[in-house]
ROZADO-673715 format. One record per atom (N, C-alpha, C): residue in one letter; x, y, z. Coordinates in steps of 0.2 Angstrom, whole numbers, plus 5000, padded with zeros to 4 digits. Atoms other than C-alpha are relative to their C-alpha. Layout:
BEGIN
AXYZ ...
This chain:
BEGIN
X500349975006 X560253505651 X499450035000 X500649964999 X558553525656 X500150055003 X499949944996 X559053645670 X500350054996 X499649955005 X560153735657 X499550044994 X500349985005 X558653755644 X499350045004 X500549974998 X557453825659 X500350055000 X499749924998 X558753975663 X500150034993 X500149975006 X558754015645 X499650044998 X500549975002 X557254025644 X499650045003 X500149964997 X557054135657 X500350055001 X499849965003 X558054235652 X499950034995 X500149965006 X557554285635 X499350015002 X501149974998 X555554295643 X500350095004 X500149954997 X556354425655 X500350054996 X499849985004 X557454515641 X499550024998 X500549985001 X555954525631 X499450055005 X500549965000 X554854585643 X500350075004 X499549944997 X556254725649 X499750054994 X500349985005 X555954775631 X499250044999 X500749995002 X554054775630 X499850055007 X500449984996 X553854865648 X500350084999 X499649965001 X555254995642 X499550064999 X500449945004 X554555185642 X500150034993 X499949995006 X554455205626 X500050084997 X500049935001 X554155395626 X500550025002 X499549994997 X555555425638 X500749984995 X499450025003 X556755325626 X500050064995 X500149965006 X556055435611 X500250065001 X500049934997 X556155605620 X501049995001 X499449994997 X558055555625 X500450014993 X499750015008 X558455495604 X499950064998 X500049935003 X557855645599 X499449974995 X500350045007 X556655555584 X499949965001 X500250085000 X555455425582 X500249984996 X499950055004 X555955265574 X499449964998 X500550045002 X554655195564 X500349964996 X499950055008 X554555035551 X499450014995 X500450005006 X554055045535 X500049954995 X499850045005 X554054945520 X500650024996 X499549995002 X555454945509 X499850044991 X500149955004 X554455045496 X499449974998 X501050015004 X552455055493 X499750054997 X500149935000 X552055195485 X499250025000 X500749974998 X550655295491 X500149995008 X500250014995 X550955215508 X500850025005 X499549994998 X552655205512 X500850014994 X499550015006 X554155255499 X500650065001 X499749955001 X555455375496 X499850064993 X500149975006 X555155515483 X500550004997 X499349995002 X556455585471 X500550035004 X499749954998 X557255685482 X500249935007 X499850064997 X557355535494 X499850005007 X500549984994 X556055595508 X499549944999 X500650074999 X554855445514 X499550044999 X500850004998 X553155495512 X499549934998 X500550055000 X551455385511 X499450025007 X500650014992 X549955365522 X500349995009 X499750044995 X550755245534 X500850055001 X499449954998 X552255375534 X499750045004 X500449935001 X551155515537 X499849995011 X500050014992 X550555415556 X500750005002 X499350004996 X552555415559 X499950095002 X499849945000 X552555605557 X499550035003 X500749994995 X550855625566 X500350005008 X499950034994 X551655545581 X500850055001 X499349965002 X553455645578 X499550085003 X500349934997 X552255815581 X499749995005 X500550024990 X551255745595 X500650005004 X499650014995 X552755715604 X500750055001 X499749935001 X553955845599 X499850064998 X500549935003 X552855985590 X500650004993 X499849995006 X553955945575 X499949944996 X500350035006 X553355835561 X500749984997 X499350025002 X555255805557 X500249955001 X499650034997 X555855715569 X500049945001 X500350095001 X555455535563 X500649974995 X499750025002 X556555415556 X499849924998 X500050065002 X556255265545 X500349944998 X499750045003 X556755095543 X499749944998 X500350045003 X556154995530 X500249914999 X500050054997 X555854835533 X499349944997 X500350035006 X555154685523 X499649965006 X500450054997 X553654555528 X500349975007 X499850034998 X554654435538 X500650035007 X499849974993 X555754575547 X499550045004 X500349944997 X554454705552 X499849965009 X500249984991 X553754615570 X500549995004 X499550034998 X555454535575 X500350115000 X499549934999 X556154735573 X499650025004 X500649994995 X554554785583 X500249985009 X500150054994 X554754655597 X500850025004 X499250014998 X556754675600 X500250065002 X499949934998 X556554875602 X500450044993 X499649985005 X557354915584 X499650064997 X500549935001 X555955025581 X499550015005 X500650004995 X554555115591 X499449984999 X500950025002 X553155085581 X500149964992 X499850005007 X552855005565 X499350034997 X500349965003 X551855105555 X500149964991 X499650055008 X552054955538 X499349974998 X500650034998 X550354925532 X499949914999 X500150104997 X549954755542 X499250015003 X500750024997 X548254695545 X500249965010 X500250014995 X547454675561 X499849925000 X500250065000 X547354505565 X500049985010 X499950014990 X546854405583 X500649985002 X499650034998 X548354295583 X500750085000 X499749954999 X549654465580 X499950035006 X499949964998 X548954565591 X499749975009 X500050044992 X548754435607 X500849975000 X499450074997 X550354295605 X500750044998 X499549995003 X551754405596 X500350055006 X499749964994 X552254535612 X499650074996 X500149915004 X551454685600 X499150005000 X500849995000 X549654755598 X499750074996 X500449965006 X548454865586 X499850075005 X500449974998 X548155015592 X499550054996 X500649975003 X547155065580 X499749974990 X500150015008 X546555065559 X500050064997 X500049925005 X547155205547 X500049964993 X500149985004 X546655115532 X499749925001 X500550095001 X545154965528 X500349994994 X499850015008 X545554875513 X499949915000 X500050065005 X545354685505 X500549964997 X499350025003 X546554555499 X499449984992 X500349995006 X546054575480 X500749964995 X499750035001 X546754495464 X500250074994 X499649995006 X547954585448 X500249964996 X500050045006 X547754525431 X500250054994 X500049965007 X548554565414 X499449994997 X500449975003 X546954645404 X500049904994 X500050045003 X547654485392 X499649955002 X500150084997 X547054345404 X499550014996 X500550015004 X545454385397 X499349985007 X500750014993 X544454365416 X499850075003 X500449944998 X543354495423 X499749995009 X500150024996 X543154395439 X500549975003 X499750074998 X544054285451 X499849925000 X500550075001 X542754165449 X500349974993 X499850045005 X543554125432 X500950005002 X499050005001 X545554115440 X499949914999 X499850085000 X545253915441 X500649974996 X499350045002 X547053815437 X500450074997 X499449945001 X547954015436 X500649965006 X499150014998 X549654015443 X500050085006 X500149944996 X549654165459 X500450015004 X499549974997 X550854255464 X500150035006 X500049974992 X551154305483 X500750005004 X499649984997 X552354355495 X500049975008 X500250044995 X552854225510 X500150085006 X500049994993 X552654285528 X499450065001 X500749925001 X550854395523 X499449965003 X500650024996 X549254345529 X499749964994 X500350015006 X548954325509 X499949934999 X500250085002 X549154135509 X499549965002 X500650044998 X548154075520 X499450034999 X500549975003 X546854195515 X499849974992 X500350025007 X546854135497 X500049925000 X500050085000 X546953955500 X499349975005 X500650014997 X545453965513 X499450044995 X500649995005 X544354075498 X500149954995 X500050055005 X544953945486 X499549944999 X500450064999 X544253795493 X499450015001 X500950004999 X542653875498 X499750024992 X500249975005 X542453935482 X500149924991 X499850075005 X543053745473 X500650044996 X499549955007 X544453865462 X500849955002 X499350034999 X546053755461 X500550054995 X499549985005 X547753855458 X500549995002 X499450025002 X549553845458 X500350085004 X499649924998 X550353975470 X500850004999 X499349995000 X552054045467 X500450065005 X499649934993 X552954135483 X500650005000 X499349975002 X554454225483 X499850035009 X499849994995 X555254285500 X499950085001 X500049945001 X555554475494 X499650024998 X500349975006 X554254595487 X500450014994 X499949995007 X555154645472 X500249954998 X500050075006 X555254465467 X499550014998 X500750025002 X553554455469 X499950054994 X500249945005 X553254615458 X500449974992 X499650015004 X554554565446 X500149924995 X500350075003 X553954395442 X499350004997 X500550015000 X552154425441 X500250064993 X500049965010 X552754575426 X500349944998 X499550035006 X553854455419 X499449944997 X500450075001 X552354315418 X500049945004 X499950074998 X552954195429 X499350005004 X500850044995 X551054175438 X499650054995 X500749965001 X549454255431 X499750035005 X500549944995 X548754335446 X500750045005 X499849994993 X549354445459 X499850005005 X500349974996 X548754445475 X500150025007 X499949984993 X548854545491 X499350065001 X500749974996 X547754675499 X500150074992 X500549955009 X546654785485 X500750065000 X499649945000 X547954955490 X500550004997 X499350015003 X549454875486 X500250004993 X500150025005 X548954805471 X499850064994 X500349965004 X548354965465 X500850054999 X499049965000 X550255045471 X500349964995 X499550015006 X551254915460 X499650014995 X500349975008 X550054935444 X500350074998 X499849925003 X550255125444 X500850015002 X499349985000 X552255125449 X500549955001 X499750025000 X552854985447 X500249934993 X500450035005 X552054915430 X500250044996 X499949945006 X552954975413 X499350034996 X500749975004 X551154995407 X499349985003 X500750024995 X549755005420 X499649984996 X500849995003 X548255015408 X500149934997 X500150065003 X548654835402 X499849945007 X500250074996 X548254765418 X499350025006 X500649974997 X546654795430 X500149955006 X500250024994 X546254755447 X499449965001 X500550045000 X544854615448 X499550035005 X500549954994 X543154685458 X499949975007 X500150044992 X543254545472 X500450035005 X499850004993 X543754565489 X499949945006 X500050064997 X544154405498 X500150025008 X499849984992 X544454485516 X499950055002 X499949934997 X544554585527 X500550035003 X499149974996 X546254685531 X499950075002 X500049954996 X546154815544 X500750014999 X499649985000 X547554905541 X500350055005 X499649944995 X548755005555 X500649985003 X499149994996 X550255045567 X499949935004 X500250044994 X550554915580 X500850035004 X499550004996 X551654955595 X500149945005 X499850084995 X552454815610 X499550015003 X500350014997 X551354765621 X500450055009 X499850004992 X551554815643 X500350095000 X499749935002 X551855015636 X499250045000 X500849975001 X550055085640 X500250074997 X500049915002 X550655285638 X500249994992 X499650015007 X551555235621 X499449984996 X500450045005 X550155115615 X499450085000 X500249955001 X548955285620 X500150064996 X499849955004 X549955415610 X499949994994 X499950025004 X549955305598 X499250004996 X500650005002 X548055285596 X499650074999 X500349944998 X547455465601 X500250034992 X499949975007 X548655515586 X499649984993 X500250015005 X547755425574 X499250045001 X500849964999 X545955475583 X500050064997 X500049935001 X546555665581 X499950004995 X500149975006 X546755675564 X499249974996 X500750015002 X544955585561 X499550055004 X500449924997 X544355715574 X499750064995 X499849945003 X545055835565 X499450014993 X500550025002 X544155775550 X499350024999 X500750024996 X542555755558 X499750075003 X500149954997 X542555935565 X500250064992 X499849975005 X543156025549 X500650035000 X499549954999 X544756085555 X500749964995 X499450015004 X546356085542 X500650005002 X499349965001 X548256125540 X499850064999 X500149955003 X547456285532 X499750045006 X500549974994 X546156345546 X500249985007 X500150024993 X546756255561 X500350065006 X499849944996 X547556435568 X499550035002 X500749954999 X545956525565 X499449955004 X500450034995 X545056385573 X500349985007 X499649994991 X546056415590 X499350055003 X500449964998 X544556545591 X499349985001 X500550045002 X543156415589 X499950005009 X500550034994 X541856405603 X499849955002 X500450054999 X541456235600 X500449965004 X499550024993 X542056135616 X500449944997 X499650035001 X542555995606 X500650024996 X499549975001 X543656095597 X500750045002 X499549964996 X544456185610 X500149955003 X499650044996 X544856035620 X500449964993 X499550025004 X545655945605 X500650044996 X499249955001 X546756115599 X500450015008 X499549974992 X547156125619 X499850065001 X500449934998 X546056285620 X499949985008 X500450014992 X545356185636 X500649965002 X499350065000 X546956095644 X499649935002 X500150064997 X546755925649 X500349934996 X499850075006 X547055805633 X500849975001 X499550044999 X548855815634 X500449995005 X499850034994 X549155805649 X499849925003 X500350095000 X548155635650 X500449954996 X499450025005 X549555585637 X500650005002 X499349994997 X551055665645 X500250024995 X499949975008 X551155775629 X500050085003 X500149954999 X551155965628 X499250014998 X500750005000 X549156025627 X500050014992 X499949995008 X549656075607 X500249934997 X499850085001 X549855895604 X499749994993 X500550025007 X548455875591 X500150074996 X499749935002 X548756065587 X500450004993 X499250015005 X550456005578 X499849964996 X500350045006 X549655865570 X499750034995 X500649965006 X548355955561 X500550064996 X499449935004 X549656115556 X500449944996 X499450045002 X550956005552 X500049934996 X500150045004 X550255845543 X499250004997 X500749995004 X548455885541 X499549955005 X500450054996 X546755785547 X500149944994 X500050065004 X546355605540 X499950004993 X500449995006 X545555665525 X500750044995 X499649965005 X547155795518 X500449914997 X499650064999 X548255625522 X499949954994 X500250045006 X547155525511 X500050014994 X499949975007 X547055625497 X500549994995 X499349995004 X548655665494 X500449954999 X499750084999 X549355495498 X499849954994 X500350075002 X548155365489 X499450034997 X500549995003 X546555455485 X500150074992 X500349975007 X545955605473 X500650034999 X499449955004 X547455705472 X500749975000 X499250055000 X548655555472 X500049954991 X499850065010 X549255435455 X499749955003 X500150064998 X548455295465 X499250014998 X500549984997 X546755385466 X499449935001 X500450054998 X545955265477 X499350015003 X500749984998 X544055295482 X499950005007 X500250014992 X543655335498 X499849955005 X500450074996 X542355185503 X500350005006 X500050054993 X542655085518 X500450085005 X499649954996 X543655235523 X500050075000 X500449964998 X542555365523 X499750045009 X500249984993 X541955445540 X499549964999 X500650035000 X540555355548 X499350024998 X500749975003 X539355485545 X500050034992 X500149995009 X539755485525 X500249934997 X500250075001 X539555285524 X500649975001 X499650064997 X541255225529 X500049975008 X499950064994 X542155125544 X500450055008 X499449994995 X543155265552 X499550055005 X500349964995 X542555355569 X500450045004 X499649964997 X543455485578 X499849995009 X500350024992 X543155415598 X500050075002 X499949974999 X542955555608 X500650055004 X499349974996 X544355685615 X499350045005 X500249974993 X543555725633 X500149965006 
């Protein structure tokens, strides 16, 4: 029996790491379309519209990576994918990237076969109260009742701010988000709590009457949010980063969807090696030199993304902060492309 449960287990390590070593660009390039995971509906981040088009932030680096690798912004394919499926789909080869907003954590991105290559959005696990409770703080939730969703980061993050803080409460978790969501309007718990973004998406779209309920102003954490791809795939986990770099580049250099033709004409070298004026980028990628090129036309820099997504010209309108450029008081830096 012993001998029987070593070749097992020798098997499924090697299976896995066939997986994980797999070129993942070469599979991509053969499908035709990246396969990302999403969430099963977050709006601003990840959702379908009326029309039945996923868009969101975290959509947005699917279609980022889609033009970087094909020069078309089309060719991506979503599957929505709850908590507790999203790293198991990752891991197994179901998708190429997930693209679901998941915090960066040590244990994730060392013990599970997958890893961060990057953070396209800071954010906080915050709480959501009906206007009713009558609290203006966290500091007043003692013996609330708190709504959360297993397999998130959210529990043990509000169970370890609890005790430091002496607050006793009564958690109530649900396996599915729209339980969660669906519980917490019907009253079954007085708080919600997950990361600040979320919280601000179900209020505005998922809440029959936003303006009865607020966002409390704490932030108990810290949730780096972004893509993760498998581990033992460096050109994949590259492509995958650089996409995110490019469009904070982009960003960071003034170049839009709007101007980015006209700035094919830009003498400034870092602009000419990131549109592919000076070759080298994408070849270091195994990309066409138009790689960030198609990005920028085709989905825009970090800043349209944000916007239209979650910020000023979105129903979410969430504030820049943390997620501002470095050199206008946020977190985010564009490495260099040379």
């Amino acid at each position: 029996m012993k001998k029987l449960n070593l070749i097992l287990a020798s098997i499924a390590f090697a299976s896995s790491s066939v997986v994980a070593q797999a070129a993942t660009l070469d599979t991509v390039k053969q499908r035709g379309h990246v396969v990302c995971g999403t969430t099963t509906g977050f709006a601003g981040f990840s959702a379908p519209d009326d029309k039945g088009e996923w868009k969101g932030l975290d959509v947005d680096v699917c279609k980022s990576i889609a033009a970087a690798v094909f020069g078309d912004a089309t060719k991506f394919k979503t599957v929505p994918l709850n908590s507790q499926q999203r790293f198991t789909a990752l891991q197994s080869g179901e998708i190429d990237v997930l693209t679901r907003n998941t915090t960066v954590t040590q244990q994730r991105d060392t013990a599970l076969g997958i890893q961060s290559p990057g953070v396209n959005f800071y954010d906080g696990q915050g709480f959501l109260v009906a206007k009713s409770l009558g609290v203006k703080s966290a500091k007043e939730l003692n013996g609330a009742t708190v709504c959360m969703q297993t397999g998130t980061s959210n529990e043990n993050t509000m169970a370890d701010w609890a005790r430091a803080n002496n607050i006793k409460y009564t958690p109530v978790v649900f396996d599915q988000f729209n339980e969660v969501v669906s519980a917490f309007a019907a009253g079954r718990c007085d708080v919600y709590s997950t990361d600040a973004s979320g919280l601000a998406s179900i209020r505005i779209s998922r809440l029959s009457n936003p303006d009865d309920y607020i966002v409390l102003p704490e932030l108990i954490s810290k949730e780096p949010l972004g893509p993760f791809v498998r581990q033992g795939d460096d050109q994949w986990f590259n492509i995958v980063k650089w996409t995110l770099h490019a469009q904070l580049n982009a960003e960071e250099l003034g170049l839009t969807s709007a101007n980015v033709d006209e700035q094919l004409k830009s003498e400034n070298p870092n602009v000419q090696r990131l549109l592919g004026v000076t070759e080298g980028s994408g070849k270091n990628l195994g990309l066409d030199e138009k790689w960030a090129y198609n990005i920028i036309k085709q989905v825009g820099n970090y800043g349209e993304s944000f916007d239209r997504n979650v910020g000023k010209d979105s129903a979410l309108q969430i504030p820049r902060g943390l997620n501002n450029l470095w050199n206008n008081g946020g977190l985010h830096y564009g490495l260099p492309v040379r």
